[in-house]
N, C-alpha and C positions, 0 to 999 in steps of 0.2 A: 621346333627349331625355328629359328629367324623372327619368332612370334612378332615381338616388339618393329621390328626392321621392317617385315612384311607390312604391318597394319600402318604405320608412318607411310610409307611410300605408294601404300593403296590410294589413300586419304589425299597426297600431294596431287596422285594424276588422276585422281576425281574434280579437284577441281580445275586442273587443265583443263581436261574432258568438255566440261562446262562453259569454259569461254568462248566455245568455237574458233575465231582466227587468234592467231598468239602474237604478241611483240616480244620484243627482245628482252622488254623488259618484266613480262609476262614469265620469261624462261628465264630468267635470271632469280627471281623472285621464288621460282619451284627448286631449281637448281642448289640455293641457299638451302633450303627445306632440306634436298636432298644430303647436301654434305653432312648439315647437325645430324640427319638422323644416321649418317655413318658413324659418324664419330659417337653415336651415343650407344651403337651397336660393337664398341670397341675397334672399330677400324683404325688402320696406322693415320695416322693426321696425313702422314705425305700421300698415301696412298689416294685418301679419298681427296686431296685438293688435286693429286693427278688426273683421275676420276673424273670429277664435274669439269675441270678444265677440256678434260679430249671428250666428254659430253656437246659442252655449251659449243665447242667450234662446230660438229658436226648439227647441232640444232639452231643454231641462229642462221643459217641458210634461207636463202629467198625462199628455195621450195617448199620446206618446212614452213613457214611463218606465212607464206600464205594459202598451206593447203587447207581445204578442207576439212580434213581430220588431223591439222596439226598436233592436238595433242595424243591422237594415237600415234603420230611418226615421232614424237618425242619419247614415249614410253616402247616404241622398238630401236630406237637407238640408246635408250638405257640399258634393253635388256639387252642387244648386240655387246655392249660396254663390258658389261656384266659377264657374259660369256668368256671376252675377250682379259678381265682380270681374274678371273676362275680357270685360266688356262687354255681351253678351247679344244677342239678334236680329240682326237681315240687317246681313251689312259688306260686301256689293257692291256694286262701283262703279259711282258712279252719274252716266251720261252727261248730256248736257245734249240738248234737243230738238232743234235744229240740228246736224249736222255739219260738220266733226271735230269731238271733243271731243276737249279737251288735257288731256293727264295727268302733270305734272312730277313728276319723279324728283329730292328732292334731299338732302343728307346731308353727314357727316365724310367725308376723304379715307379711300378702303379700305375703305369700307363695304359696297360692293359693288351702286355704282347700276347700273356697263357691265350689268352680267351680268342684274341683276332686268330692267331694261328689253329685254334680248332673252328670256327667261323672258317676261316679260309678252305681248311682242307673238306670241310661240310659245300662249299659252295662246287670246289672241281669234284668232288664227287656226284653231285649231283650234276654236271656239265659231264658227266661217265669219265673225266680226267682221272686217275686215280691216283694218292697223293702220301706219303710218309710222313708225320710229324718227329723229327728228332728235338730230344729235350736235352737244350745245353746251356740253361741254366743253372748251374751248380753251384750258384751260391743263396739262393733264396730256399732253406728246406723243405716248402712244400710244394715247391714249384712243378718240381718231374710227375709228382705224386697227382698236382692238380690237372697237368696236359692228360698223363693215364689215364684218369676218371676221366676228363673230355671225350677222347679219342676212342674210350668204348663204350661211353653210352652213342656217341656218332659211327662205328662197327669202323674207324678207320685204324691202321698200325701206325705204331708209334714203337721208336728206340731210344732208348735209354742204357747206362751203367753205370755204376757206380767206380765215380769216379773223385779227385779233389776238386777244390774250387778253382784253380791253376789248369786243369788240365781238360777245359772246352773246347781249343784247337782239338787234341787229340780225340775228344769224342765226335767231333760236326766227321773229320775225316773217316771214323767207324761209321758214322750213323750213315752218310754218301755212298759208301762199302753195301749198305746191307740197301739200300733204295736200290743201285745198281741189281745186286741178287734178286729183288722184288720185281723188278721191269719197271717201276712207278715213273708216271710221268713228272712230279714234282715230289723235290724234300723241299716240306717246310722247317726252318732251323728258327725255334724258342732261345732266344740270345735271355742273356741276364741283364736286369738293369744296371744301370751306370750314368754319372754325372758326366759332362764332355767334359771339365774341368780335372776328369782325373784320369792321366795321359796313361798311366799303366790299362788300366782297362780299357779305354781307347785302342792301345798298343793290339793287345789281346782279337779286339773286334777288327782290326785291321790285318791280323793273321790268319783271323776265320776266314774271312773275305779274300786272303791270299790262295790259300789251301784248295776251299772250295769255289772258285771264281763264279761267283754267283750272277743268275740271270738277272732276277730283283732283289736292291738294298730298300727295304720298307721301314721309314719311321713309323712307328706309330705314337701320336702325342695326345695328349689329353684335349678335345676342344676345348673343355670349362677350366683352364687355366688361360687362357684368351693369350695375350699376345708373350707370353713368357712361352707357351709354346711353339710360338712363330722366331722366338731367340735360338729354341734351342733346335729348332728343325737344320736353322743358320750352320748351327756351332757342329753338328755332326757331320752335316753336308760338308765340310769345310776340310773334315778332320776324317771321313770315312768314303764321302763319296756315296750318296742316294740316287735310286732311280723313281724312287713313288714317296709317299705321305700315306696313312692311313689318319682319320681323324678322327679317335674313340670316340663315346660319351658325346657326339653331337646332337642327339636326342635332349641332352640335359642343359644345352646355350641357347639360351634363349636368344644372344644376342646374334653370336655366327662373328662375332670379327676374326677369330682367327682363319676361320675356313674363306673368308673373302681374304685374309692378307697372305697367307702364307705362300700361296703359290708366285704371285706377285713379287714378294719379296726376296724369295731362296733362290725361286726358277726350279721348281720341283715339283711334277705335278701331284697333284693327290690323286689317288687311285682309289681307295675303297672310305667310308663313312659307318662308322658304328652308330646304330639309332638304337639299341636296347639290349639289355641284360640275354637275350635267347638266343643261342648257336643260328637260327635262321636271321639273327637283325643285324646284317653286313650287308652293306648296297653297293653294288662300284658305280664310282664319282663320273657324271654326267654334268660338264658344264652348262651345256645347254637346258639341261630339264631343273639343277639346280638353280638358274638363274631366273627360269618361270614360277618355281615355287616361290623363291624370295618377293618378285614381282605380283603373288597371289593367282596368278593364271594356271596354277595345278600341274600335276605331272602323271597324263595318261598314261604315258608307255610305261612308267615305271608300276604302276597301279596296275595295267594290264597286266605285264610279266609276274606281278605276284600274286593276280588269279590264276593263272596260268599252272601257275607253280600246285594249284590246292585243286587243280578241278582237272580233269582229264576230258578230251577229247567227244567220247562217250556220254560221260554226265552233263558233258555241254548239250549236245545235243536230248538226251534224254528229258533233261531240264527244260528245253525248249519245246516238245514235244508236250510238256505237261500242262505248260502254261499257254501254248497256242489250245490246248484242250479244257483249259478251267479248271485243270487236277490238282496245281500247286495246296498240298495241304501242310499240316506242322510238323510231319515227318520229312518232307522237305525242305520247308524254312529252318528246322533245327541243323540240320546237313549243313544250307545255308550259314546259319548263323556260326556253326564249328568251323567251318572256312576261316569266315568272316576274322577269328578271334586268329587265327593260323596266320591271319597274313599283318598280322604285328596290332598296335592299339590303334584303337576307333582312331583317335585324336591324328596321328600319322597318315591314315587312311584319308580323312576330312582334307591334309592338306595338300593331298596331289587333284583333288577335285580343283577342277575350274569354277573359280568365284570362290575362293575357300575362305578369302573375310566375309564377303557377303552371307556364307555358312555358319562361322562362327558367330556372328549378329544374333542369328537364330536360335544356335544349339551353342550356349555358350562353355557348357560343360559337359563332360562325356563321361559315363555312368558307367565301369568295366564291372563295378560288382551288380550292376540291374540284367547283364546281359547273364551274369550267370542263376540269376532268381528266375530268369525266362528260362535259362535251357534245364533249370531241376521241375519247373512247374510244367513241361514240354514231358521230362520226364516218367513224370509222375501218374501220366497218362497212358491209357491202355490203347494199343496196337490202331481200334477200333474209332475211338474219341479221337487219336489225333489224326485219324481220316475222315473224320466227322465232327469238326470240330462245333459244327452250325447245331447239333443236336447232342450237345454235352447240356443236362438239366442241372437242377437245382443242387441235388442230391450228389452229384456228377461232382461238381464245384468244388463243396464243400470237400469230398474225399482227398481229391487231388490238390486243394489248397493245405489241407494237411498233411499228406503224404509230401509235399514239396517246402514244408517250411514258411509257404507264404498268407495273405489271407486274401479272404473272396475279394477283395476293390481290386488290389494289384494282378491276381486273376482276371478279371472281368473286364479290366485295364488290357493287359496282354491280348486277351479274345480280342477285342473291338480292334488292336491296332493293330492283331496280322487280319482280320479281313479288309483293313487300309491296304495291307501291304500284298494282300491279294487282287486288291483293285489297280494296284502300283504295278505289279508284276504283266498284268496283263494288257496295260498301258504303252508296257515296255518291249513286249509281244506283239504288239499292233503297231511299235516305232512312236507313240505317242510319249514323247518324253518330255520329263518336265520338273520344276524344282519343287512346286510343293508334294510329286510321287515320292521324291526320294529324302525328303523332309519327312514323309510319312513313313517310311522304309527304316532311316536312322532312328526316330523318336521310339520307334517299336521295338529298336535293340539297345536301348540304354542310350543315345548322344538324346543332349538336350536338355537333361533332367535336372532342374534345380534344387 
């Protein structure tokens, strides 16, 4: 996401960077840079001359233009800017004091409510929240059928009945009925798709929304329909009354203009980001860390929290333990690397890293099917060998390159680069940190590979 956006604006405050003291006309000169490259990331035109305009006041200042790191105080009053058109401060959802609290899900058809609402109810569950999916979609036929399959491969309930396609006030009020019975902390309500142009079903979602006076009204819109999405976030707010934005399919914009304009222009914040097809790829919307990733300065905490999420307490420490001892072997790096694939694609991972162009420079592609020819050729290995990897022979090789599907180079290949990734690890255990360890770390799980 933001690929295009981020690498332009890298590029612009590189050569800032370089000038050392700045004129006015120095920042003008960047500033232009910056606009085209909004506008070519689909930003609204007004948006980004507003933009560079409440930029260039707050950068042509004496103390800017003669600091010494002028062009780093110009690239934190973009990224200030940035924050400040991304909305800014807490976009968590906020329950009402009483339980349930109801949280409508509603949007254009294809949008992608089914999926956000089992995502959703997947995330307060794992926050121990515990959560209802009522399906009151009743005019798409595979709709209820799709939230059911959702909802119990994620072991969460879900209500449904058969009902017409007229009568989804009457089920959201059943489905609130049986939340109450359950104690749930949240109903999430699967609305049907609908155009804002067609007032009866407008009519309808503004009943729902009567009946059940809900905590949160959630759009969710397609990012990769770009500013047609930011029309119709307009047209619902207008006609339904939103408290959040969700923005699917952001993984698939390269460009990101509607997630820089929408908030800006509706006055609605976004609250969560879709980055992939899997019940765990729902992120809640961080203006501030989204504004670092666009800027290529990465996003730790976000990266942290989805370690967090795949490693426990225990294995942290155990882990630590083995590599303060030189014990890290391929039955741990494989652990590792299952993590690894757990907490979404390499590619996503790369880009909350600090320096994340600097990264892509390197590893310009990311290899998902090499990481799993490592963990079958990890596999393929006995208890023994993959604690001893240093004394797997010839004979050795051969077996487990055929038992794994692969052959001796891509083998031999793998060996060599987890004893890299063993020299990296204990690098990392001494605090010795560094970009070519973990250059050596990714190249060894698939990123890089041309």
């Amino acid at each position: 996401m933001f690929d295009s956006l981020t690498d332009k604006l890298t590029a612009v405050f590189s050569r800032l960077g370089n000038k050392g003291r700045l004129t006015e006309a120095d920042v003008d000169e960047a500033l232009r840079e910056v606009r085209l490259a909004l506008l070519e990331a689909d930003v609204n035109f007004k948006v980004a001359r507003e933009f560079v305009a409440a930029v260039r006041a707050k950068a042509v200042g004496e103390d800017v233009l003669k600091g010494i790191t002028a062009g780093q105080q110009v690239v934190k009053i973009v990224h200030d800017q940035l924050v400040e058109l991304l909305g800014g401060g807490n976009q968590a959802l906020q329950p009402k004091p009483q339980a349930p609290s109801v949280l409508m899900l509603v949007g254009l058809q294809g949008s992608g409510k089914t999926t956000t609402a089992a995502k959703l109810a997947l995330q307060m569950k794992r926050r121990g929240q515990r959560a209802l999916l009522i399906a009151a979609d009743l005019r798409r036929p595979a709709a209820m059928d799709q939230l059911e399959s959702l909802a119990k491969q994620l072991d969460v309930p879900v209500y449904r009945e058969n009902a017409g396609p007229n009568d989804a006030p009457k089920v959201v009020a059943n489905g609130l009925r049986k939340a109450r019975e359950l104690g749930v902390l949240w109903a999430i309500v699967d609305t049907g798709g609908r155009l804002h142009v067609d007032d009866e079903l407008m009519d309808e979602l503004r009943e729902m929304k009567q009946r059940l006076d809900p905590a949160e009204v959630l759009l969710v819109i397609d990012a990769m329909t770009g500013q047609d999405a930011v029309h119709a976030a307009q047209a619902f707010h207008e006609k339904v009354g939103l408290t959040g934005l969700v923005l699917s399919k952001l993984d698939g914009d390269a460009r990101g203009g509607a997630a820089l304009t929408v908030r800006h222009i509706t006055g609605v914040p976004v609250k969560f980001v879709g980055v992939g097809e899997k019940a765990d790829a729902l992120e809640p919307f961080h203006p501030d860390r989204m504004a670092s990733r666009i800027l290529g300065m990465g996003d730790v905490l976000t990266l942290v929290e989805k370690a967090q999420e795949q490693i426990s307490e225990e294995q942290a420490k155990e882990l630590e333990r083995k590599l303060r001892k030189s014990q890290f072997d391929l039955e741990d790096f494989l652990q590792q690397l299952r993590q690894l694939q757990k907490m979404g694609p390499l590619s996503s991972i790369l880009e909350m890293l600090p320096g994340a162009g600097f990264m892509k420079q390197r590893m310009p592609t990311v290899d998902e099917k090499r990481m799993k020819r490592v963990e079958a050729m990890i596999l393929s290995m006995t208890t023994w060998e993959r604690s001893h990897p240093d004394l797997i022979n010839g004979s050795r090789r051969k077996r487990i390159a055929l038992g794994s599907g692969t052959n001796l180079s891509e083998l031999n290949q793998m060996l060599n680069q987890f004893r890299q990734t063993q020299k990296m690890m204990k690098q990392l255990a001494s605090g010795k940190k560094g970009m070519r360890a973990l250059q050596s770390m990714m190249q060894g799980t698939g990123a890089g590979r041309r």
